[in-house]
C-alpha positions in Angstrom: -67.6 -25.0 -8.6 -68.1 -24.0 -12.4 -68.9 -20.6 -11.4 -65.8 -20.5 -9.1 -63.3 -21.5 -11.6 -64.7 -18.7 -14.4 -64.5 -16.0 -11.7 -60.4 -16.7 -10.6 -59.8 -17.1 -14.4 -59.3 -13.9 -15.1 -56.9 -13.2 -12.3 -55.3 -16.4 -12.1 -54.1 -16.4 -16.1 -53.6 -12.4 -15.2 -51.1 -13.6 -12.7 -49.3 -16.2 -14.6 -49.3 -14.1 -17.8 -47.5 -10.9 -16.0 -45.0 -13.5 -14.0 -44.0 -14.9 -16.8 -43.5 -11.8 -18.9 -41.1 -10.6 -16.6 -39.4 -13.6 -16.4 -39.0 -13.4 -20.3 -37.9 -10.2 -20.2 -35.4 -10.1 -17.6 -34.1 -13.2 -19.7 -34.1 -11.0 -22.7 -31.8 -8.8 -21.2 -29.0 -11.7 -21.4 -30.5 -13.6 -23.9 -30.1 -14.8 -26.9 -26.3 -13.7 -26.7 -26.2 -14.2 -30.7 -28.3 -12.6 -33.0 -30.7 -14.8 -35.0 -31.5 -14.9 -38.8 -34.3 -16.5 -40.1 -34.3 -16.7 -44.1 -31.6 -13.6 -43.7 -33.5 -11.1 -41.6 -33.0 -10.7 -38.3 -35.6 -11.4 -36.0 -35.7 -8.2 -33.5 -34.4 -8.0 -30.3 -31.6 -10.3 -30.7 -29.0 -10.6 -29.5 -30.4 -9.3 -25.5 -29.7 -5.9 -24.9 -26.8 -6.5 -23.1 -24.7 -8.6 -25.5 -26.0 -5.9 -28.2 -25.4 -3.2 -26.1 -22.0 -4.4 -24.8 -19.9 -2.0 -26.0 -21.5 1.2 -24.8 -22.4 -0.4 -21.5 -18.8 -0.9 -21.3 -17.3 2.7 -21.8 -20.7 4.2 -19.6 -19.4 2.1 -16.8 -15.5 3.1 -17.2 -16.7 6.4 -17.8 -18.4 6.3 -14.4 -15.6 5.0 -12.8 -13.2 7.4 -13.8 -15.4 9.8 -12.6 -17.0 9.3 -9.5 -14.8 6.2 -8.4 -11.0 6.3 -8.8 -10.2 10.2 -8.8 -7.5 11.6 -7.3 -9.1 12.9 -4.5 -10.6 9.9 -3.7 -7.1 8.1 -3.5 -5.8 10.8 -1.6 -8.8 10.6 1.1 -8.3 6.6 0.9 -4.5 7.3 1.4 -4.6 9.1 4.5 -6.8 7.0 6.1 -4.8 5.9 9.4 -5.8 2.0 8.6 -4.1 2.4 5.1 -0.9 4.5 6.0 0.1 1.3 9.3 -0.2 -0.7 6.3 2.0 0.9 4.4 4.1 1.7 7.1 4.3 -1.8 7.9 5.4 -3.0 3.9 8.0 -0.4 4.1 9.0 -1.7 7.2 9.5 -5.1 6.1 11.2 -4.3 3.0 13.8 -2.4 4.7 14.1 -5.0 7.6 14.4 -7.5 4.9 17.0 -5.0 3.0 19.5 -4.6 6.0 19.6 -8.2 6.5 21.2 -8.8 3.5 24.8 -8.9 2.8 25.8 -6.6 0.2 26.9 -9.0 -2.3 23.4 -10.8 -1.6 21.5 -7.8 -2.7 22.8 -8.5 -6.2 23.1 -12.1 -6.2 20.6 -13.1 -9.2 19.4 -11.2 -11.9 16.5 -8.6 -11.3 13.2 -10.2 -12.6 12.6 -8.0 -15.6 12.5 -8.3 -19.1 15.4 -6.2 -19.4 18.9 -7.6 -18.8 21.2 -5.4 -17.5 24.3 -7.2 -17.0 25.6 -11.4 -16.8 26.6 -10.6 -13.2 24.1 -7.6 -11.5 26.7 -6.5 -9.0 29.2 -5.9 -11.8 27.2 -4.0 -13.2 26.1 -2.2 -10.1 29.6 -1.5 -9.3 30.0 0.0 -12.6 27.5 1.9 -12.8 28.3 4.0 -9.2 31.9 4.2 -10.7 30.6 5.7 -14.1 28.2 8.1 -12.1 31.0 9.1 -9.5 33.5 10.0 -12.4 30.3 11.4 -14.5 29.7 13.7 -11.8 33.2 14.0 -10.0 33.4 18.1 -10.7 30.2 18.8 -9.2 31.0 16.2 -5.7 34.6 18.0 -5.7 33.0 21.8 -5.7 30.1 20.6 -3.3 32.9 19.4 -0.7 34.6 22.6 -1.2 31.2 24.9 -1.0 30.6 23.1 2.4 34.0 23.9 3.6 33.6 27.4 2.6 30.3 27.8 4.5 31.0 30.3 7.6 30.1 27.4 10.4 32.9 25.1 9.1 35.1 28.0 8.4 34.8 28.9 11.9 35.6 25.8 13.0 38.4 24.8 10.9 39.9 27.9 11.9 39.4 27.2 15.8 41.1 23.6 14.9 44.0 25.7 13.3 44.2 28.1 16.7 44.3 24.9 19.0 46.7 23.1 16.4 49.1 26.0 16.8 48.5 26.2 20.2 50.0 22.5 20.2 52.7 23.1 18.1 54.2 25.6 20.3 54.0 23.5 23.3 56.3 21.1 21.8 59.0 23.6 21.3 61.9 24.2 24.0 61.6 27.4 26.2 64.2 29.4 24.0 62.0 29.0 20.9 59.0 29.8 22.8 60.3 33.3 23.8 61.4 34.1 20.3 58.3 33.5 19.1 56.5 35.5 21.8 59.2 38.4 21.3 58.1 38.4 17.8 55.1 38.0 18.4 54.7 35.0 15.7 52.0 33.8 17.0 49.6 36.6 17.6 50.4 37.1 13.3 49.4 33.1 12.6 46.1 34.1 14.6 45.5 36.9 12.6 46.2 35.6 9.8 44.4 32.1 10.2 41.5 33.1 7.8 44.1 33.8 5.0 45.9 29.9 6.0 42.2 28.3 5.6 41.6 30.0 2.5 44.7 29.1 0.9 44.8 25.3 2.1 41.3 25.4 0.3 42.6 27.1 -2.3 45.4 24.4 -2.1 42.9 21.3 -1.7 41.1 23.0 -4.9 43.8 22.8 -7.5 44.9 19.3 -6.1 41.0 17.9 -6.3 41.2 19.0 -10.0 44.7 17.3 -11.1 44.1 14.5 -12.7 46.5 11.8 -11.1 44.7 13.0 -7.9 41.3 12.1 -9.3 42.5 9.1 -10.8 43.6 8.0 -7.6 40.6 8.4 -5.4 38.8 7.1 -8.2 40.8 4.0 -7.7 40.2 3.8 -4.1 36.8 4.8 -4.4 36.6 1.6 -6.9 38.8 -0.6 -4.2 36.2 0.6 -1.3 32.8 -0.3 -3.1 34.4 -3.6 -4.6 35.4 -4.8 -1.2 31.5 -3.2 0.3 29.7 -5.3 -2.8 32.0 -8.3 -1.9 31.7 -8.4 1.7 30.2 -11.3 3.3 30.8 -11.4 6.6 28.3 -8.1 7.6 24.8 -7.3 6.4 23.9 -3.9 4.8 22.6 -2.8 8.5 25.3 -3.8 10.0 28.4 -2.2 7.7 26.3 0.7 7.7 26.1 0.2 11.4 22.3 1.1 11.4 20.6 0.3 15.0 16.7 0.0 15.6 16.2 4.1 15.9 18.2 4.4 12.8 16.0 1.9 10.7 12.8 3.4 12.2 13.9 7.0 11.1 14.6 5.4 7.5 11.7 3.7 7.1 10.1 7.4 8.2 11.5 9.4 5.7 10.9 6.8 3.0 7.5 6.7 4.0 7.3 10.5 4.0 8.9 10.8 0.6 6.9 7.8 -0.7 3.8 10.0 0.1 5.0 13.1 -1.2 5.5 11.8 -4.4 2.2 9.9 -4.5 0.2 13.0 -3.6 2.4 15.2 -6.1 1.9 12.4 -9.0 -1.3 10.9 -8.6 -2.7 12.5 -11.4 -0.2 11.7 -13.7 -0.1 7.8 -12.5 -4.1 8.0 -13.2 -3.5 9.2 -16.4 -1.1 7.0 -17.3 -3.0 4.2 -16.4 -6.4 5.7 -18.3 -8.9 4.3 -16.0 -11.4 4.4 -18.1 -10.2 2.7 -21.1 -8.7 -0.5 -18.6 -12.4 -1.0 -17.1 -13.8 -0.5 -20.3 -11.5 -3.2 -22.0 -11.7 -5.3 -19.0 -15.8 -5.2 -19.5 -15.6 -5.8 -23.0 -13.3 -8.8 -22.4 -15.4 -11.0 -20.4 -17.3 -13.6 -21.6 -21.4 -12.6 -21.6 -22.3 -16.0 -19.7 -19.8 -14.7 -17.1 -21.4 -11.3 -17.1 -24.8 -13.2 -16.9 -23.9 -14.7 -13.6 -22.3 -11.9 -12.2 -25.5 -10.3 -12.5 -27.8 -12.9 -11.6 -25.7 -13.5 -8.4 -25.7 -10.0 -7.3 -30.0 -9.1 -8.6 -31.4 -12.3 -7.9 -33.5 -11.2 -4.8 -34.4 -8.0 -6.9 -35.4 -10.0 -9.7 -37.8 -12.5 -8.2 -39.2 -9.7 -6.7 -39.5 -7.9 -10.5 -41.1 -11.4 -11.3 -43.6 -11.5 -8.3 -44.6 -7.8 -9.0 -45.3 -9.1 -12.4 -47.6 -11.5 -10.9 -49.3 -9.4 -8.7 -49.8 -6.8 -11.3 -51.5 -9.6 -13.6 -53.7 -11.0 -11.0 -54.8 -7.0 -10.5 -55.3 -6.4 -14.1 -57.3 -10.1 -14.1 -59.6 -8.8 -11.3 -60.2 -5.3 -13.3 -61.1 -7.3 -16.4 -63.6 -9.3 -14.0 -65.1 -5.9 -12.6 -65.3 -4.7 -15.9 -67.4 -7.6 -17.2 -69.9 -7.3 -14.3 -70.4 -3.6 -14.8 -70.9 -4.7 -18.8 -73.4 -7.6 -18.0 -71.1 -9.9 -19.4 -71.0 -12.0 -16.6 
């Protein structure tokens, strides 16, 4: 029995000593999370290489994540995954649905939840706001509505409205008018010269767009019209803007489509804004090492009690070569 116990010595304390090492050291990689002074030196490897090493491990891993995790490309391939743009779709969809439900005064009912206070009452301050932009930009909405006239479509048409208007207008007259005008021919000139009306009733609608008791008084009914839209409370937003179920589906398309233009055009920027790297790196930095320690341990702990059993095994193989050795020296 003697002679039994002296042979599995050697692999048996091999075992325990390599098992236990790694247990030691895989607790020295969290442990001690302080550094420790004895008569003013500190003793070496404390803190653990992780608490010491805290910092750097925290910029490597932002570092990595900025770089192979949360790129641009990345975001755009997660983006356009179909899962991803139905969900999407579907938050827009809501938010819209939720939008058009509203009555317009609702809309602006409480103040916005910001640290920024725009106004006592938000729809006051909504109304003036469109008012200010409106008068802001008046010059440029009053030479865009006469542009679009201009264009040849709608001069073509307003000159076929003119031709059917006259056309009317001659109707209505007895028979002797009517053959005065057709001896003179007055109405094969107003034809002809139809173009020339258009352009002078633009010209016309031009210099009265610019007077200023004109604009002062479409500005006033501008101001009437949105004060009774904000104000309304018998109608929702869908319904005064008398949006049906095709309507809100193309919306909530085009958003979509504009929401993902912009995304894909600015996703660089937004990532740079952000500064991925720094935000993990603070975030790593941040948490508590005990917290760290059981993240860790949670995640490792099959890989380290086999790093502990390989330890073991290792020992008892080293224990076993000692043995060998001892026989082939005659020690035994």
């Amino acid at each position: 029995m003697i002679e039994i116990l002296r042979f599995a010595a050697l692999p048996v304390i091999g075992a325990i000593i390599g098992y236990s090492t790694n247990v030691v050291a895989v607790k020295m990689l969290f442990r001690p999370l302080k550094e420790v002074r004895i008569f003013g030196i500190r003793l070496p490897f404390t803190p653990g290489i992780l608490p010491r090493q805290r910092r750097h491990l925290a910029e490597s891993i932002g570092a990595m994540v900025e770089r192979e995790l949360f790129t641009a490309e990345i975001l755009r391939q997660r983006l356009d995954r179909e899962e991803v743009r139905e969900k999407i779709k579907l938050s827009i969809s809501l938010f819209t649905e939720k939008m058009l439900a509203a009555k317009p005064g609702e809309l602006f009912s409480a103040k916005p939840h910001s640290q920024i206070e725009v106004a006592d009452n938000p729809k006051n301050f909504i109304h003036e706001k469109i008012l200010h932009e409106v008068e802001d930009n008046y010059p440029a909405i009053t030479s865009a509505l006469l542009n679009f006239l201009r264009t040849y479509d709608v001069r073509r048409q307003l000159e076929a409205k003119g031709h059917v208007l006259l056309s009317k207008i001659i109707l209505k007259l007895n028979p002797f008018q009517q053959l005065f005008i057709s001896a003179t021919k007055y109405d094969v000139t107003l034809t002809q010269k139809m173009p020339e009306i258009i352009e002078d009733l633009l010209v016309s609608a031009e210099n009265m767009l610019a007077d200023d008791s004109v604009k002062k008084e479409l500005l006033d009914k501008a101001d009437l019209a949105l004060e009774q839209f904000l104000g309304r409370g018998d109608k929702s937003l869908g319904e005064s803007l008398k949006l049906d179920a095709d309507d809100k589906q193309k919306l909530d398309e085009q958003i979509f489509a504009h929401l993902q233009s912009v995304m894909d055009e600015q996703i660089e920027k937004m990532l740079d804004s952000v500064n991925v790297k720094e935000m993990v790196r603070e975030r790593i930095d941040s948490l508590d090492m005990l917290k760290v320690e059981k993240i860790i341990l949670d995640v490792m702990a099959n890989q380290f009690t086999w790093i502990h059993i390989f330890g073991g095994i290792l020992g008892f193989l080293i224990g076993l070569f000692q043995l060998f050795l001892m026989f082939a020296l005659g020690s035994f």
